[in-house]
N, C-alpha and C positions, 0 to 999 in steps of 0.2 A: 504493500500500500504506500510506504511509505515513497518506496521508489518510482510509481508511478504521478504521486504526488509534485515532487519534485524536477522529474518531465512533464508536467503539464505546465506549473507554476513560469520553468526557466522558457519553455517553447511561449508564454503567450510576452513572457518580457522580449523577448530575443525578437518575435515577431512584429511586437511594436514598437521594436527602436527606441524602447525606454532607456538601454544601457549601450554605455559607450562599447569601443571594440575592445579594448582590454578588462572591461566588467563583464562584458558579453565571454570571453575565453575564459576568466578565473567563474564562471557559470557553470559554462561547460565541463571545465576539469571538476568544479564541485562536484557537479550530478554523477559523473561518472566514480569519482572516488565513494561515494554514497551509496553507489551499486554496487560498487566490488566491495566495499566494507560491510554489505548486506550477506554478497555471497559468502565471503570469508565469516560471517559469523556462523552464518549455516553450518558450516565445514568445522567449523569452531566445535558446534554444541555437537554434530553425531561421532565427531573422533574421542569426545571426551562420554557420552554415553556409551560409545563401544567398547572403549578400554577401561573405563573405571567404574560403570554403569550407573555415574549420575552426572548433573552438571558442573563445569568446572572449566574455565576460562582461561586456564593456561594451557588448556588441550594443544596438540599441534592440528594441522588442517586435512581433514579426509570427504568423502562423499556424503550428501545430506541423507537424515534419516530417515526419507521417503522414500530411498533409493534401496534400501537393507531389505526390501520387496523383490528385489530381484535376483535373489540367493537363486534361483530354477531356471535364471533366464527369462522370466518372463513376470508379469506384476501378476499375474493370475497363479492358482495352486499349483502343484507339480503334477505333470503329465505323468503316466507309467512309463516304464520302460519298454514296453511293445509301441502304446505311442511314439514315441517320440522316435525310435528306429523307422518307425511306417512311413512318417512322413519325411524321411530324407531317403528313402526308396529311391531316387532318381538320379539321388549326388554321386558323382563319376571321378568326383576330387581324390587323388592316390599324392601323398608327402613325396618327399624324395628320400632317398636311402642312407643322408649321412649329413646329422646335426651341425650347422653351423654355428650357429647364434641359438641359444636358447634361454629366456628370460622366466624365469615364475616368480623373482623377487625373492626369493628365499636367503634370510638373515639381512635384510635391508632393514634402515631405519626410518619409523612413521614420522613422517614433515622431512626426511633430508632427499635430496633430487637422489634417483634412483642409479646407483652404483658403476652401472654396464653401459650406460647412455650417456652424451655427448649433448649441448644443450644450444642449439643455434638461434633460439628468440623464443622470448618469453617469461612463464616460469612452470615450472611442472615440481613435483615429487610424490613421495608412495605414502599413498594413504589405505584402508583400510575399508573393504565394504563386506558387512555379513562376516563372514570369516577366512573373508580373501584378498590378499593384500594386490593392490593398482598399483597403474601410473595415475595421477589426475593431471589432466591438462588443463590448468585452472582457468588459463584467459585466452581469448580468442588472438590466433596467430602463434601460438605456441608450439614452436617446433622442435622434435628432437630426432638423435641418429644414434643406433649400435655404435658400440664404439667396436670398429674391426680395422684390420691392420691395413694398410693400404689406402688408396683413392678407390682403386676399382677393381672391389673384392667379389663383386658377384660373378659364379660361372656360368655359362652360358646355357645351361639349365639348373632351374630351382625352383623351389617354392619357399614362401610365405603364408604365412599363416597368423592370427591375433584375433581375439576378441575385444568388439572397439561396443562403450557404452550410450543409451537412447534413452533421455526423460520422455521424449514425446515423436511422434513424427510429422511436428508442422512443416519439416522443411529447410527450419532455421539454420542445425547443423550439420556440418558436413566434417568429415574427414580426410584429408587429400596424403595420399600416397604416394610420394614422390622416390623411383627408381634411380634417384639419383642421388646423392648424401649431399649436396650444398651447389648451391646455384652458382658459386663462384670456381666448381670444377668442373661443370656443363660444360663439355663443346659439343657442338651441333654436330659434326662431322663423325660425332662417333655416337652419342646421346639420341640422337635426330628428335623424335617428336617425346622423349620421356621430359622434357622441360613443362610438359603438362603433369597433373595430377592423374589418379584411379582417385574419383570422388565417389567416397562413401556415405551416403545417405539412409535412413533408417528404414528406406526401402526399395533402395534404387541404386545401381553402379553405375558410373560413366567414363570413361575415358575419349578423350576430344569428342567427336561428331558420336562415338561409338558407346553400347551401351544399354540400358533399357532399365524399367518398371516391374516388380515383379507386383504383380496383383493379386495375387492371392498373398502378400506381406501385406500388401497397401490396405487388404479390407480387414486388415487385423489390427483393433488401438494398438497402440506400442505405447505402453506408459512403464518406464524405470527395466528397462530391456538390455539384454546382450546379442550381439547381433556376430555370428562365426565370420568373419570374411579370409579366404584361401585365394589367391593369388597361384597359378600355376604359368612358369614360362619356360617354351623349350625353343631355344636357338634366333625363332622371331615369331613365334605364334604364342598368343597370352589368351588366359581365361581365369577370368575374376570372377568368384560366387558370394554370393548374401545369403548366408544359413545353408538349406540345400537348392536354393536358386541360383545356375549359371546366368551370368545376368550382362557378361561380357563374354566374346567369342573375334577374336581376330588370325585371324591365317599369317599374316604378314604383316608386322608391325616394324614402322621407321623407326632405325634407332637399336641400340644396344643398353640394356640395364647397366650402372654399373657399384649400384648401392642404394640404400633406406632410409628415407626421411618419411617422419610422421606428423602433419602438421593440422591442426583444428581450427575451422572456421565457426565462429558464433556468434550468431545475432540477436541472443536471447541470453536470458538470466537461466545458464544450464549444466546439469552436470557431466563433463567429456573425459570421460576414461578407455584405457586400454591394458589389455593385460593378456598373459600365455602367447606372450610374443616368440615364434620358430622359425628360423630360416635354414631349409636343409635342400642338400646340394642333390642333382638327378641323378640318376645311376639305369643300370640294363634294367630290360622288362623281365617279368616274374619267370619267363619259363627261360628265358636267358641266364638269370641268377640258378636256377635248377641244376642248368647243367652245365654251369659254370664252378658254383658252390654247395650244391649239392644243397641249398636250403634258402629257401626268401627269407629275409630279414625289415621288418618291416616298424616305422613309430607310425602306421597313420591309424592302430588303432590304440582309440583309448579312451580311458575308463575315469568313472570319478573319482574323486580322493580319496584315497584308504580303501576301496570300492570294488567289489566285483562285475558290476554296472557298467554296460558297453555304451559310452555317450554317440549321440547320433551322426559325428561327423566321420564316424569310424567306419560308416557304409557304403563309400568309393572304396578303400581296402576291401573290406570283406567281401563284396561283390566283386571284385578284381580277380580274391584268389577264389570262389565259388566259380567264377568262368571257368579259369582257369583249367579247374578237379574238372568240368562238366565237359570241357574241352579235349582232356586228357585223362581219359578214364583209369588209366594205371597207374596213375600217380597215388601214392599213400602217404598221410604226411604224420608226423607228431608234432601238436597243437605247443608250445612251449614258451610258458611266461619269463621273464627276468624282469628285475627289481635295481634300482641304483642301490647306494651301501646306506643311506639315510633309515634310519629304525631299527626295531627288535629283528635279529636275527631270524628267529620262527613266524615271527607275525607276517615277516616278507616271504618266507616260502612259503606258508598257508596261502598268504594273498594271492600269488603267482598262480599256485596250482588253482586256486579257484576261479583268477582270470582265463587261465589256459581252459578248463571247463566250460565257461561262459562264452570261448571263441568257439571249441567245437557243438557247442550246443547250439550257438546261431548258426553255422553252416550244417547241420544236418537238418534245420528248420527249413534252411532253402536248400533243400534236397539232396544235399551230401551224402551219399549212405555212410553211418556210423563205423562201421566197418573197416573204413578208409583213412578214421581219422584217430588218434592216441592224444592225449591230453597231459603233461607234464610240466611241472613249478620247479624252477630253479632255485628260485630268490634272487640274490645279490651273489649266489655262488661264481657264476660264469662269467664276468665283469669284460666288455669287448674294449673297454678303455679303461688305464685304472687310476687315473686324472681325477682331481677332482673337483673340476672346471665345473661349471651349468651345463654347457654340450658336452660333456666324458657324461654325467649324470645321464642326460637324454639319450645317451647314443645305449648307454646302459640300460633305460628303461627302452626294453621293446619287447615283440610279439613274433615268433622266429618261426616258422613253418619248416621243417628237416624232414627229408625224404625220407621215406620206409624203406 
């Protein structure tokens, strides 16, 4: 209230030439400091309700408490787990086979900008929503980059991946993905058309003229939302998805990637996060890996925390290697979880095996015969990196299919 108050009062002086130009500008900067001191109080009270569970003013700054709604991804109750598989039925998204960059925030501290990131305008740091720690991109034009070695570290296939956050979907914000890590290492001659964004919308992709609406998002409120968006590029063909909507599809795109900026536009009093930020590098297709390695190795499934629970964007993978078996009827595989080194020793090989259960139970759901497939939990015994980086971690936690 108070802040619309305030735009109305400074819009009718401004409009009638009551104040001079420099009364007119310390107006302006007023109203605007009055908004962000609104937003920053919000961030104020849910970071100090989440960690202390009352009020208290010295809190650091996280997302508002109408946002902690959105623990399921969505402001509404939690779907089952058949739901939510059902309707990403279509997603064709498959990760690449070797973690580059992997971000969950894990031992970051709440209010300091987040550890692994590079910060080229603005201000951002890791706050805390439900029981998962963000980035928050607090002010519009807030840009940040992985910090990786090099100018031009991306290979000429990979994916991205991140969950970017939606108060509402009027429109207002967007998030632009820029393939390129700072406009001051852009050259055209090699960049060609990435000096544009992939603008993220809470229900829309776009890239220059390319792009589209997905409507079956669009007739859904989105209020206090997670929205999956996977970036897939191999050599000069890109395809961008919104949840399990392909919603970009280019054959031949000007220009070469050659890094990651995340930057937020907002024209509203709103809350802009992102988090489960992956960048992993391309590798051979699944029956290549066969009988190359004698076993696919795979992060594109996965499950919720602590969880046995196959989350929905892990149904381009399983549908990949269900072709696959269906493709190649002799193939027999054992189902096999691994765990990073993070927790109880037995807890992670319980979990594993109970992941590794939970894979071959969705592929014999879509027609696998049982027969074909063996189920087996590692834990953290079989470590493929034994680093203890973010990506050693990632490359650690995966879902391995080994030939019979």
């Amino acid at each position: 209230m108070k802040k619309r108050i305030l735009l109305f009062i400074g819009a009718i002086l401004l409009a009638a030439g009551i104040l001079p130009a420099q009364a007119q500008f310390n107006v302006a900067n007023k109203i605007k400091n009055k908004v962000n001191q609104k937003i920053d109080q919000k961030i104020d009270k849910t970071i100090d309700e989440s960690l202390e569970g009352k009020k208290n003013t010295s809190g650091s700054n996280t997302a508002t408490a109408d946002a902690a709604a959105a623990d399921n991804g969505s402001g509404s109750a939690p779907e089952t787990e058949a739901g939510r598989m059902k309707a990403w039925t279509k997603y064709d998204f498959v990760p690449g086979d070797k973690v580059m960059f992997s971000d969950n925030l894990a031992g970051e501290e709440v209010g300091e900008f987040p550890s692994r990131w590079d910060l080229k305008h603005g201000n951002a740091e890791v706050a805390v929503l439900g029981d998962e720690k963000v980035i928050n991109l607090v002010q519009s034009s807030t840009s940040i980059t992985p910090l990786m070695k090099g100018e031009n570290w991306l290979p000429e296939t990979f994916t991205i991946e991140m969950d970017v956050f939606f108060d509402s979907d009027n429109g207002n914000v967007a998030y632009g993905i820029y393939l390129v890590s700072d406009n001051a290492t852009y050259k055209e001659e090699i960049n060609g058309d990435f000096w544009n964004p992939i603008d993220i919308r809470a229900n829309q992709a776009r890239f220059k003229t390319f792009g589209s609406e997905s409507e079956e998002l669009a007739a859904k409120e989105v209020k206090n939302q997670w929205r999956h968006v996977a970036i897939s590029f191999n050599k000069r063909s890109m395809k961008v998805y919104l949840d399990e909507h392909r919603l970009i599809n280019i054959p031949n795109v000007n220009g070469k990637p050659t890094g990651l900026r995340i930057e937020v536009d907002k024209r509203i009093d709103a809350n802009t996060m992102i988090k489960n930020v992956m960048i992993a590098q391309g590798g051979k297709k699944l029956y290549d890996q066969v009988l190359a390695d004698g076993k696919i190795v795979t992060y594109g499934i996965k499950f919720d925390v602590n969880k046995a629970s196959i989350r929905p964007e892990s149904v381009g993978t399983l549908a990949s290697i269900a072709k696959l078996m269906q493709e190649q009827p002799e193939l027999k595989f054992s189902v096999e979880g691994h765990t990073d080194s993070d927790g109880d020793d037995n807890s992670n090989l319980k979990l594993s095996q109970q992941r590794a259960e939970a894979v071959k139970t969705y592929l014999v759901d879509q027609g696998i015969d049982a027969d074909r497939l063996a189920a087996k939990g590692h834990g953290e015994a079989k470590p493929l990196d034994k680093n203890s980086t973010p990506e050693a971690k990632s490359n650690n936690r995966r879902v391995e299919f080994v030939k019979l």
